[in-house]
C-alpha positions in Angstrom: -52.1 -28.8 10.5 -55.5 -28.3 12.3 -58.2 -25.6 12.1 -57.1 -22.6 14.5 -60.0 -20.6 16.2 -59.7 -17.0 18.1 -62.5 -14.3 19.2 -60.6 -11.1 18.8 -62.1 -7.9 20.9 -61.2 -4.8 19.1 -61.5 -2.1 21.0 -60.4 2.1 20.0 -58.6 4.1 22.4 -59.4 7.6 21.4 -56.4 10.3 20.8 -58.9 13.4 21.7 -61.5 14.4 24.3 -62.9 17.4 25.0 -63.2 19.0 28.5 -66.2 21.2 30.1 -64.8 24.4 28.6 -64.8 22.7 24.9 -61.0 22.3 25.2 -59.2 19.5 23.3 -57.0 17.5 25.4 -55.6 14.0 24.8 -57.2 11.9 26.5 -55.6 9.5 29.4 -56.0 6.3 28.1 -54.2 7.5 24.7 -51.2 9.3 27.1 -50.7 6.1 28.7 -50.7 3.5 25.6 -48.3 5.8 24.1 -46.0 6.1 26.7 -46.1 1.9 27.2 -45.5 1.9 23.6 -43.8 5.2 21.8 -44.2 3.8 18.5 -48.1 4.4 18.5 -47.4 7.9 18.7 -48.8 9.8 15.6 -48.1 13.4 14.4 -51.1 15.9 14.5 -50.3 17.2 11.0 -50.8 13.5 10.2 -53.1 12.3 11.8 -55.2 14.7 13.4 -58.4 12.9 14.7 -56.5 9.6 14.8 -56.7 6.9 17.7 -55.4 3.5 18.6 -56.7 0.3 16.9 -56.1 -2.3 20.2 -56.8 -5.5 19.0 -55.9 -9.1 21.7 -57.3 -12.7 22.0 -60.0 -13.8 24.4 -60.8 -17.0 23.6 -59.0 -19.5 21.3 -59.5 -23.4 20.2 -57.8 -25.5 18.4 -59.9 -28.5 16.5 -62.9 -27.4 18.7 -65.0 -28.6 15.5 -68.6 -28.2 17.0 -67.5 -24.4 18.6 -66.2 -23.6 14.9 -69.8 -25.2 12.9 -71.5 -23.4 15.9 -70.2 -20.2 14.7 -70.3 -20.8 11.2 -73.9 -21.5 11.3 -74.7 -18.4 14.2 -72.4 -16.1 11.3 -74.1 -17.8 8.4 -71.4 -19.0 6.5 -71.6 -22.0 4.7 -68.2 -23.4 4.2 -65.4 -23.1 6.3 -63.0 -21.2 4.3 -60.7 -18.9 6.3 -62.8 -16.8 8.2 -60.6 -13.2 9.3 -62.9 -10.8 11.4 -66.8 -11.8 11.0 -67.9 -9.6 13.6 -70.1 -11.7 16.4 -73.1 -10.0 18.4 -72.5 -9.6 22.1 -76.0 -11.5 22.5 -74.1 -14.9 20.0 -71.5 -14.9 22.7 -74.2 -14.8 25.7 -75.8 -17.7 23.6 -73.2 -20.1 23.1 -71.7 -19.3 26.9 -75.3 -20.7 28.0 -75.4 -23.0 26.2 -72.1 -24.6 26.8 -72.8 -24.5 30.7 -76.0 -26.1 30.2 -74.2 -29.2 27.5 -71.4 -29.5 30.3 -73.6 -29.8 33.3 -75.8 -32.7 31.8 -72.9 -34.1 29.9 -76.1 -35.7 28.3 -74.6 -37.0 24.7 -78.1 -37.3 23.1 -78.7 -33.6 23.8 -75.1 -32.8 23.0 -75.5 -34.4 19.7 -78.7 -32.1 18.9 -77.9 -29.0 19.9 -74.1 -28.9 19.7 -73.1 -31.7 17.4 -69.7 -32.8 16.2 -70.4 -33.2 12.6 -66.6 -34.0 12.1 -66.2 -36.1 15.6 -67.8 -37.6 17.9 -69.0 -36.5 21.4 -65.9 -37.6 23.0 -63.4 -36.4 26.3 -62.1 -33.6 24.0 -66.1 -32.5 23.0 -66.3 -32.2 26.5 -63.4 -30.6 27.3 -63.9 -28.2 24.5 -67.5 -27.5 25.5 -66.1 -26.9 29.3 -63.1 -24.2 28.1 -65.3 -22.5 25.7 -67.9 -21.8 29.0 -64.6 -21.2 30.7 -63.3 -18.5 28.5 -66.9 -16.6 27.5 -67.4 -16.3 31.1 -64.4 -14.3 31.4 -65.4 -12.2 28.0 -68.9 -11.5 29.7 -68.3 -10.9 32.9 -65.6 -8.6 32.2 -67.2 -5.1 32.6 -64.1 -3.5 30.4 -65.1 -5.8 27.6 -68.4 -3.7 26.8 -66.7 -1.0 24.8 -65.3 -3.9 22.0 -66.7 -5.0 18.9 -66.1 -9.0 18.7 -64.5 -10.6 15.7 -64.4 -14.5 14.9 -61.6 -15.7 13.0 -60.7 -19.5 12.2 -57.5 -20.6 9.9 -56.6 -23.9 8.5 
């Protein structure tokens, strides 16, 4: 067993939009899901504002301890019981991802140590490697310009 970390973007793909004339039309990005995957499909009489709950991984750990107290301090939880969708700010994620380029770049442990630390580990090969996939992997999230319609969601399970 080990503690399992993901940031989940969750993003809405709307089933209506309306054009100039004020006519409703399904909109493309709905057309298109639907026809990838039938099954999304839901009947007006049903559903008639509906869209589609998209929901997919950008980042995961596994036993990144100081990522996980990072974002249990930034989210201000105190313990670390299972943690399903705690929404994270935009500007948390532009926080750690600078500071995890600055931690790898000195690979300075006495800085690591206060402003990262490894309360359950030490500042060892895997800190480091941890501290370089977690710049690795926010980069991506950020600098992905699709990526600014999703809300961010931390989850972590034992």
């Amino acid at each position: 067993m080990g503690l399992d970390m993901r940031l989940i973007a969750n993003h809405c793909i709307p089933k209506y939009d309306y054009n100039e004339s004020g006519d409703r039309l399904i909109t493309p990005a709905y057309k298109k899901f639907t026809e990838l995957y039938p099954m999304a499909r839901t009947p007006d009489e049903l559903f008639p504002a509906s869209g589609i709950q998209v929901n997919w991984v950008v980042a995961s750990w596994r036993n990144a301890w100081a990522i996980h107290d990072w974002f249990l301090s930034e989210l201000r939880f105190d313990d670390d019981e299972v943690l399903d969708g705690v929404p994270v700010e935009w500007s948390a994620i532009g926080r750690l991802y600078a500071l995890c380029t600055k931690l790898y770049l000195s690979k300075n442990e006495d800085v690591a140590a206060d402003e990262l630390p490894n309360f359950r580990g030490s500042i060892d090969d895997n800190y480091w490697q941890d501290i370089k996939r977690t710049g690795e992997q926010l980069k991506w999230v950020l600098d992905n310009p699709l990526m600014g319609e999703t809300v961010l969601e931390y989850q972590a399970s034992w």
